[in-house]
Backbone as a chain_set.jsonl record, in Angstrom:
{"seq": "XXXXXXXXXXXXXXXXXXXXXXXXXXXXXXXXXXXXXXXXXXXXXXXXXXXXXXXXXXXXXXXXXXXXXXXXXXXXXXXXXXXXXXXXXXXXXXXXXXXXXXXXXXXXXXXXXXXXXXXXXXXXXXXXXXXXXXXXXXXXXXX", "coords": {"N": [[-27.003, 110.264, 70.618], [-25.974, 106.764, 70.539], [-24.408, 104.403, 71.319], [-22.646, 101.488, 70.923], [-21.509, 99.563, 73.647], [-19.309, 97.356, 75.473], [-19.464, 96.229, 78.786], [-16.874, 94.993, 80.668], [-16.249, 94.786, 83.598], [-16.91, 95.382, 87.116], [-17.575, 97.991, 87.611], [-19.85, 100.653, 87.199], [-21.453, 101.565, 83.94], [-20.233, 104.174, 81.998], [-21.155, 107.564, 82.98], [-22.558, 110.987, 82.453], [-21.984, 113.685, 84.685], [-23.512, 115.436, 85.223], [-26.013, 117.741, 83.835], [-24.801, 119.027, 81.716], [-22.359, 118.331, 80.936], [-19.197, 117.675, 79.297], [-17.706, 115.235, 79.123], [-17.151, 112.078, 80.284], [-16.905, 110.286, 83.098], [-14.323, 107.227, 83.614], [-13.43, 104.059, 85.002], [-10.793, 102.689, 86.57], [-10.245, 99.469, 86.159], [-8.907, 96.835, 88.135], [-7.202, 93.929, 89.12], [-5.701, 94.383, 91.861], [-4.233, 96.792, 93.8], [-2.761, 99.595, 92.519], [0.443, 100.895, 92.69], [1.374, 104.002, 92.152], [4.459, 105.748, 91.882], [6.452, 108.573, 91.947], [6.791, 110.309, 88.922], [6.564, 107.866, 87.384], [4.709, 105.937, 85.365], [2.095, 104.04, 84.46], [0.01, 101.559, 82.399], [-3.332, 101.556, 82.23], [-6.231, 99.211, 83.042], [-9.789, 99.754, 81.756], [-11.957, 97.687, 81.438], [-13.636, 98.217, 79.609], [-15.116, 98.063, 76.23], [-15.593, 99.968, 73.542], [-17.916, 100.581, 70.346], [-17.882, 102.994, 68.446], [-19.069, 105.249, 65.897], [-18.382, 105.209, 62.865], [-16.534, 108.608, 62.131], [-16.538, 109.569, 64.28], [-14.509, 109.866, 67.082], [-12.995, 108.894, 70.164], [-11.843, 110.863, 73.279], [-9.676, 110.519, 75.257], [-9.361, 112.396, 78.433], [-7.119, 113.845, 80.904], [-8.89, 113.929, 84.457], [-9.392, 117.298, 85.691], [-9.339, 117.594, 88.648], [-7.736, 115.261, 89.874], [-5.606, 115.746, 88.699], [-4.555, 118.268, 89.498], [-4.787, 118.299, 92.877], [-3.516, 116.029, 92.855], [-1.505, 115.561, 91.021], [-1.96, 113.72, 89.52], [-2.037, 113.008, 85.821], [-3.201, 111.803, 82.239], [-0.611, 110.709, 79.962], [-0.807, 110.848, 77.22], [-2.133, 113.133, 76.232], [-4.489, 114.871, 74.501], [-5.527, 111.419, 75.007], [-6.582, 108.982, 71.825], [-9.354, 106.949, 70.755], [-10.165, 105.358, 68.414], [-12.983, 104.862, 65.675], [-12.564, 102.322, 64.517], [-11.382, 100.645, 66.2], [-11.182, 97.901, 68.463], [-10.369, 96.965, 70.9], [-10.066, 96.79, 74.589], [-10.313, 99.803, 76.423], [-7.632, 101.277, 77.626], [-5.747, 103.327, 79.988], [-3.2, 105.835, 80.146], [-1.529, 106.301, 82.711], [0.59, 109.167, 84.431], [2.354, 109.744, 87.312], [2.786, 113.121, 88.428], [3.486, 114.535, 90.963], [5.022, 114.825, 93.411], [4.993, 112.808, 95.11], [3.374, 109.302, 96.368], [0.668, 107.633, 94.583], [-1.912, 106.021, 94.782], [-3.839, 103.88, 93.143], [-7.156, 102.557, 93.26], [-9.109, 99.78, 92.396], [-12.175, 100.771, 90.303], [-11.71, 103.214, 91.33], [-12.262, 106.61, 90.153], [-10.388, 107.282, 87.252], [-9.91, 109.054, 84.761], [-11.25, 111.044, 82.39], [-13.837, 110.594, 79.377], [-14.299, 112.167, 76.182], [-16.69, 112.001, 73.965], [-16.094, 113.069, 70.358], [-17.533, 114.335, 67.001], [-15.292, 113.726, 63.719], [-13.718, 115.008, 60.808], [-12.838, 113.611, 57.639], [-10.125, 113.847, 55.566], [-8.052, 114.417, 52.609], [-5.056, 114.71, 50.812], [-3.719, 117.695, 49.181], [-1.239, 117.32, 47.44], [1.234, 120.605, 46.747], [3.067, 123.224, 45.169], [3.751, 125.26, 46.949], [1.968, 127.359, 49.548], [-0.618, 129.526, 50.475], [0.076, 132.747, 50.996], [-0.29, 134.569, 54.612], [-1.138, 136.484, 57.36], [0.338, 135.736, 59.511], [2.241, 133.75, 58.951], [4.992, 132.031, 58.834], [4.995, 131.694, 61.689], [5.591, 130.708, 64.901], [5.53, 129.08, 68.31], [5.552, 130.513, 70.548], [5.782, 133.094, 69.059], [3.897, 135.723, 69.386], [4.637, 136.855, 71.309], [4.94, 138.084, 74.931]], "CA": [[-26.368, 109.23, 69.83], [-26.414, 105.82, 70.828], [-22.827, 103.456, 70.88], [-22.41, 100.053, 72.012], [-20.456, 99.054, 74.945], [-19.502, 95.934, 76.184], [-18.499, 96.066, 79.893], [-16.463, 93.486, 81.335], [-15.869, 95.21, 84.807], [-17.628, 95.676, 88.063], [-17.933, 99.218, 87.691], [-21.081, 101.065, 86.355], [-20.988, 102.535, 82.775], [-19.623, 105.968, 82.171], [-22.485, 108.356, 82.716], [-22.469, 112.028, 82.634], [-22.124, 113.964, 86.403], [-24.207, 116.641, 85.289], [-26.47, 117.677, 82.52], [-24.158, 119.73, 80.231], [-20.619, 117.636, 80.874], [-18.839, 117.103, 78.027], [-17.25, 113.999, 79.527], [-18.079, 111.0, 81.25], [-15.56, 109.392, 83.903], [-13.715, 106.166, 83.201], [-12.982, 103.724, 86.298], [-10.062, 101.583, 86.882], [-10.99, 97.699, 86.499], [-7.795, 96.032, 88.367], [-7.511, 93.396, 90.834], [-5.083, 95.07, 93.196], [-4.216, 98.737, 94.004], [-1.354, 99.984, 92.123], [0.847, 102.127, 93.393], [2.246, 104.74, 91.227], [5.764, 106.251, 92.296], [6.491, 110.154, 91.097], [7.176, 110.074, 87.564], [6.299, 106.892, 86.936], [3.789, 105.827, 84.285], [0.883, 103.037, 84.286], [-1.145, 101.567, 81.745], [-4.467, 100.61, 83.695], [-7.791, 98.918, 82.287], [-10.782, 100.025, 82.47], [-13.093, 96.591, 81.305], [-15.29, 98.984, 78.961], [-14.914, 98.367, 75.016], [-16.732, 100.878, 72.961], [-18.179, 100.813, 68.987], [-18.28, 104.244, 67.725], [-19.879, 104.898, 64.79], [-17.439, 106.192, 61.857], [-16.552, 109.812, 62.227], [-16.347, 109.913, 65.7], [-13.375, 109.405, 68.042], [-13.137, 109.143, 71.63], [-11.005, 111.169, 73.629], [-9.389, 110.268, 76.813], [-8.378, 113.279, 79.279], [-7.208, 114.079, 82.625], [-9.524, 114.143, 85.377], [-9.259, 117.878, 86.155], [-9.297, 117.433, 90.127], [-6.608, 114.612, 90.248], [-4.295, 116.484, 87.88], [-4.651, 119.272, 90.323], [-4.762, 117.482, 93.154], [-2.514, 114.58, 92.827], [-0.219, 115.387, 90.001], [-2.344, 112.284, 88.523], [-2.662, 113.462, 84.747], [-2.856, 111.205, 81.279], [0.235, 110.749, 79.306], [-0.775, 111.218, 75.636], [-3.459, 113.678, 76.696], [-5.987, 113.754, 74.666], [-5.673, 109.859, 73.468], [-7.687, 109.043, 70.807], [-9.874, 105.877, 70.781], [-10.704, 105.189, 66.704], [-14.05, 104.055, 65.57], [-12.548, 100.941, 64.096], [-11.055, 100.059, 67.483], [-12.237, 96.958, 69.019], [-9.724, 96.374, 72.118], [-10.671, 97.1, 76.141], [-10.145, 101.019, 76.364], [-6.714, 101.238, 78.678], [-5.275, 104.418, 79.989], [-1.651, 105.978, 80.362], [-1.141, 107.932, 83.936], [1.545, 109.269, 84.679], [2.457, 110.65, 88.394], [3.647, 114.018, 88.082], [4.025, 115.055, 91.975], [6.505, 114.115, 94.85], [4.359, 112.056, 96.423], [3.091, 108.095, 95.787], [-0.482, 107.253, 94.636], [-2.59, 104.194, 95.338], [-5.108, 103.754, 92.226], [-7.59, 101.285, 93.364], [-10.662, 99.721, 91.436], [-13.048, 101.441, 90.46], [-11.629, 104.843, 91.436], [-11.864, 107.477, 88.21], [-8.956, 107.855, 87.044], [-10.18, 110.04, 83.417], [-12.685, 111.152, 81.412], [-13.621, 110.189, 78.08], [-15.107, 112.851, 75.436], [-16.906, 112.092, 72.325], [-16.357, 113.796, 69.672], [-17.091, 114.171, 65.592], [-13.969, 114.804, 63.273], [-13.443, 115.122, 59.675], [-11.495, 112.467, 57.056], [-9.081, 114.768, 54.648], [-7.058, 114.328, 51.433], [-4.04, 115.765, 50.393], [-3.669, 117.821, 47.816], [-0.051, 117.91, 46.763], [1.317, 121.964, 46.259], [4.692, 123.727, 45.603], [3.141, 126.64, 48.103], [0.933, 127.599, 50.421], [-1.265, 130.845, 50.393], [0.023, 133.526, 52.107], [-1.114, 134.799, 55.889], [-0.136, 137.985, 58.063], [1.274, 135.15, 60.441], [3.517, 133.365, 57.971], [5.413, 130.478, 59.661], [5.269, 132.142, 63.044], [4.7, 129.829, 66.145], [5.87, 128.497, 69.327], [5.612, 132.153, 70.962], [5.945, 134.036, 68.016], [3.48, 136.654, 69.563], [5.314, 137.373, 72.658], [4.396, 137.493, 76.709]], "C": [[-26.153, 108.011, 70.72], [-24.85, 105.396, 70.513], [-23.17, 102.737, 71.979], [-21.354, 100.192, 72.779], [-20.478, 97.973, 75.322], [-18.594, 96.464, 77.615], [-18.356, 94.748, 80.635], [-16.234, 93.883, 83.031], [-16.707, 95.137, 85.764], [-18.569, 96.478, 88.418], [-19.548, 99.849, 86.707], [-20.574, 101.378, 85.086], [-20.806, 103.365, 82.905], [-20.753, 106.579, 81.918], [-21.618, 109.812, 82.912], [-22.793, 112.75, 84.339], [-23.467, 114.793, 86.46], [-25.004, 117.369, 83.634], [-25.484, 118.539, 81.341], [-22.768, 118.963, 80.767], [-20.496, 117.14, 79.511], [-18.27, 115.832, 78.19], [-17.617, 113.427, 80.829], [-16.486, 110.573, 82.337], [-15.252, 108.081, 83.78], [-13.327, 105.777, 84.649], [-11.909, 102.849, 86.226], [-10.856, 100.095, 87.236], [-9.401, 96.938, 86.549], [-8.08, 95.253, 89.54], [-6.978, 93.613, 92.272], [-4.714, 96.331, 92.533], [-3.103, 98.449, 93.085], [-0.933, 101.307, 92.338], [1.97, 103.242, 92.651], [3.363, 105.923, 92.22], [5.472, 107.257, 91.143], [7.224, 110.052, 90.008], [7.041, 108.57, 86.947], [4.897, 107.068, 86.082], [3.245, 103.903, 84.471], [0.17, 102.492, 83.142], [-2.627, 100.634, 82.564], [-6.06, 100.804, 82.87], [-8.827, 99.534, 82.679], [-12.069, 98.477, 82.391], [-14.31, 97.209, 80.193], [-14.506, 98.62, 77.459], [-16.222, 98.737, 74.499], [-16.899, 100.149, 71.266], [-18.699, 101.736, 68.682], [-18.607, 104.391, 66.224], [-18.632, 105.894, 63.892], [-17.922, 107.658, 61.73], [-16.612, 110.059, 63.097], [-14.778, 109.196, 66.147], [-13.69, 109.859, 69.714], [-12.323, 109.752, 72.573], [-10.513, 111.107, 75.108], [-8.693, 111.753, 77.347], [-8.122, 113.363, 80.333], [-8.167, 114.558, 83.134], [-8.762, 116.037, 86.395], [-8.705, 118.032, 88.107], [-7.85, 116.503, 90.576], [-5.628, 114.952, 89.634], [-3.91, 117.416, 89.26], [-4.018, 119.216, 91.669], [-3.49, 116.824, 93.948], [-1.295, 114.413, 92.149], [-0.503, 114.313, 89.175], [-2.558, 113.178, 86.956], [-2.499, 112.263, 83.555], [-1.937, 112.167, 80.276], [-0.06, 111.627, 77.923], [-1.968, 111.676, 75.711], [-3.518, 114.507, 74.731], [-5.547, 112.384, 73.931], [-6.696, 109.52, 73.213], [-8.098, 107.46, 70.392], [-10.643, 106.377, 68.81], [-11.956, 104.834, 66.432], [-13.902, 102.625, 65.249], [-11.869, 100.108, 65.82], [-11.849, 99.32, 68.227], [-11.824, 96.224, 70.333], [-10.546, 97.286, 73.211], [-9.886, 98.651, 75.63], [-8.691, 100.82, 77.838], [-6.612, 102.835, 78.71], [-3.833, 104.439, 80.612], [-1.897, 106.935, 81.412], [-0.253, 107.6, 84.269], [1.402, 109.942, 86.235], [3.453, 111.831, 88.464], [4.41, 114.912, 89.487], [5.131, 114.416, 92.731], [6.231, 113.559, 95.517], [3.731, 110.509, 95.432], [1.813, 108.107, 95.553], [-1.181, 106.15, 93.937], [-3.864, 104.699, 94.439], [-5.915, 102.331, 92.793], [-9.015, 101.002, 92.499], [-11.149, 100.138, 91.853], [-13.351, 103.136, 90.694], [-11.627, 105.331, 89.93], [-10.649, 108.164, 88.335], [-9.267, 108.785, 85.259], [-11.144, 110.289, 83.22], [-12.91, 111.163, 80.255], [-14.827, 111.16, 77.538], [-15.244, 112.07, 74.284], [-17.163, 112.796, 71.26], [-16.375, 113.386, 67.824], [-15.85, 114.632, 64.804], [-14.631, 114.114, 61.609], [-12.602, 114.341, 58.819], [-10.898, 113.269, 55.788], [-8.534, 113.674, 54.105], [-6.176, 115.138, 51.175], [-4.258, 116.547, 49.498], [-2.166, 118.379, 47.405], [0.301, 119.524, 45.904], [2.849, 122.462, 46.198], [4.573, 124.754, 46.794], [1.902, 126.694, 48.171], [0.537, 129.064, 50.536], [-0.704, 131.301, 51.114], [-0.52, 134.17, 53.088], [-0.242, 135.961, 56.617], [0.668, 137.364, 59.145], [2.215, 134.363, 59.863], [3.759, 131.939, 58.671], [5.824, 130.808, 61.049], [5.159, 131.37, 64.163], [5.635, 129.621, 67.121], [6.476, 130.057, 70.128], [5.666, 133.509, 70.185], [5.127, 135.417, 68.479], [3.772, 137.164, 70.91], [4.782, 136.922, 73.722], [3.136, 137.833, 76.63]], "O": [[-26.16, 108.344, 71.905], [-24.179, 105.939, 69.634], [-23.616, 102.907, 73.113], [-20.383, 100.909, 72.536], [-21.552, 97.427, 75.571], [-17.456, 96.934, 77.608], [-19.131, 93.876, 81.029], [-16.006, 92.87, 83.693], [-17.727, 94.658, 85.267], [-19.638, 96.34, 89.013], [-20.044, 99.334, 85.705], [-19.354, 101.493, 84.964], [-21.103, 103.822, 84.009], [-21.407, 106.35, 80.9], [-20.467, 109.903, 83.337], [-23.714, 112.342, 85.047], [-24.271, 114.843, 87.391], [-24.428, 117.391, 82.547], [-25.71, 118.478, 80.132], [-22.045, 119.93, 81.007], [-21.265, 116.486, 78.806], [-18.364, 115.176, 77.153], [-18.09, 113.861, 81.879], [-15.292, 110.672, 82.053], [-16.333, 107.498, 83.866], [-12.976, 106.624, 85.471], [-12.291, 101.897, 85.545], [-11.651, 99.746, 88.109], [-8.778, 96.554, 85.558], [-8.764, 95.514, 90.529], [-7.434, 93.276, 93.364], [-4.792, 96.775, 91.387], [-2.601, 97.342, 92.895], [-1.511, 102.391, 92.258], [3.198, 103.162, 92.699], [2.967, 106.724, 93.066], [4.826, 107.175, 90.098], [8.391, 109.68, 90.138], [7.59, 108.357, 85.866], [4.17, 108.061, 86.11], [3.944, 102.894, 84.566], [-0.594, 103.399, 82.811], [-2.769, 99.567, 83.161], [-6.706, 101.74, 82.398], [-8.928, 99.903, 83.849], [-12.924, 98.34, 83.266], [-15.461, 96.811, 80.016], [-13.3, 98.864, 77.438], [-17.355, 98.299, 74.701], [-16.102, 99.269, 70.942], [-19.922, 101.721, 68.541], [-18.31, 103.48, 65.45], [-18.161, 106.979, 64.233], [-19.049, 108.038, 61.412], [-16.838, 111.269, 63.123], [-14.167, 108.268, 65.617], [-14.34, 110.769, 70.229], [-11.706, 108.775, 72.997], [-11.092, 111.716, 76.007], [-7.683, 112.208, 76.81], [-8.989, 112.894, 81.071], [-8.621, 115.58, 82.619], [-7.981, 116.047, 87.346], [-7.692, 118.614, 88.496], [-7.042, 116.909, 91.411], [-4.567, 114.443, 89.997], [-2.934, 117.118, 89.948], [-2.967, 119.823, 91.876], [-2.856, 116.984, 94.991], [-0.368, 113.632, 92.361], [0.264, 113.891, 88.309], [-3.359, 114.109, 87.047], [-1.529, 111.56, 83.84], [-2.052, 113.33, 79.89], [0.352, 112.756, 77.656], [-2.925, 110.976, 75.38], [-2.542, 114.547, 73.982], [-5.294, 112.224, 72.737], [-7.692, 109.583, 73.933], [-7.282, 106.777, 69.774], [-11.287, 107.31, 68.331], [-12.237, 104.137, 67.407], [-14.755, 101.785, 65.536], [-12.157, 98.977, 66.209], [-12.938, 99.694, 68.661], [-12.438, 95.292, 70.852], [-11.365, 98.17, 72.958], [-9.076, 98.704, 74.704], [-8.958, 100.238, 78.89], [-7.129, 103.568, 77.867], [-3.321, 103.56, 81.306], [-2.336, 108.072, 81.241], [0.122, 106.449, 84.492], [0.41, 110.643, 86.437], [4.671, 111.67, 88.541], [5.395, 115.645, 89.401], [5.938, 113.547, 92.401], [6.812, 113.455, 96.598], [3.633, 110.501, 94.205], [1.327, 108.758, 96.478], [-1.01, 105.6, 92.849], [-4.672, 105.569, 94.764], [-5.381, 101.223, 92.76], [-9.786, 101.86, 92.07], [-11.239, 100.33, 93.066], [-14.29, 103.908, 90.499], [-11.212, 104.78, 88.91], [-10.12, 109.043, 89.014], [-8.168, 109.023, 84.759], [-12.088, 109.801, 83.841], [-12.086, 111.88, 79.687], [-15.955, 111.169, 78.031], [-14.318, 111.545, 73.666], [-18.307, 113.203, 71.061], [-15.64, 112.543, 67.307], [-15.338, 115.719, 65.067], [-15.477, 113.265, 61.327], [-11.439, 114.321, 59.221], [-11.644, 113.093, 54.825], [-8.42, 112.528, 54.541], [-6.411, 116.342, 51.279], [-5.166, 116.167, 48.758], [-1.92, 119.55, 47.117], [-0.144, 119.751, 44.779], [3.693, 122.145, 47.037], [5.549, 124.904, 47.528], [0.995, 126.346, 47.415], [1.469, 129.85, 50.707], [-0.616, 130.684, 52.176], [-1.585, 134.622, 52.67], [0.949, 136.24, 56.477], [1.527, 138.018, 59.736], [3.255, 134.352, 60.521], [2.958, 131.046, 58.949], [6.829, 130.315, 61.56], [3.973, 131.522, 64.456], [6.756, 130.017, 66.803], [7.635, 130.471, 70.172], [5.606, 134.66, 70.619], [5.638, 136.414, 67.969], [2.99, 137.919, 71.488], [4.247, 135.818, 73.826], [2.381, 137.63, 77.582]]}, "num_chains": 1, "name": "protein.A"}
């Protein structure tokens, strides 16, 4: 599948590392480092705007390794880039360790999946079919 990009940045386009990756890496496009303090939170450009084709969305996630790592992970993991969306792609990291870190251009700071989804309708009901799990959740099946 094919989607436009306009890049305004330095950095290359987001390519794949390896032939089966489901995501590409996203680079920081800033003009100085920024230095994220522990628990602090960023929003930081990348220079790339996409046009996805309706029925797709784009999903931003943490960079496995710098989660790991660094304690670098994104905020509103996965965030979700729209097809109608026509602004620069930003991202939210947060620093989750005890220690400071220095984002500088160009480093990857995420990775962006594309994926297809589905557009639903309601359908207004007094009830919902019954299931052998009922309204069970948030541990409901133990350790």
């Amino acid at each position: 599948m094919k989607v436009k990009l306009v890049n305004k940045s330095d950095n290359p386009a987001p390519e794949y590392a390896t032939p089966h990756a489901a995501g590409m890496d996203l680079r920081a496009f800033i003009e100085n480092d920024i230095v994220l303090k522990p628990l602090e939170r960023v929003l930081v450009p990348t220079g790339l705007f996409i046009e996805l084709p309706v029925g797709y969305e784009a999903q931003i996630r943490p960079r496995s390794g710098l989660a790991f790592k660094q304690g670098l992970t994104v905020l509103n993991t996965p965030g979700t880039i729209d097809a109608d969306y026509r602004g620069e792609i930003k991202v939210i990291l947060v620093n989750l360790s005890n220690e400071a870190f220095t984002i500088k251009s160009g480093e990857r700071i995420c990775q962006m999946v594309v994926s297809k989804h589905e557009t639903i309708s309601f359908t207004q009901v007094d009830e919902l079919s019954e299931t052998l799990r009922g309204d069970g959740g948030f541990g409901h099946t133990g350790k």
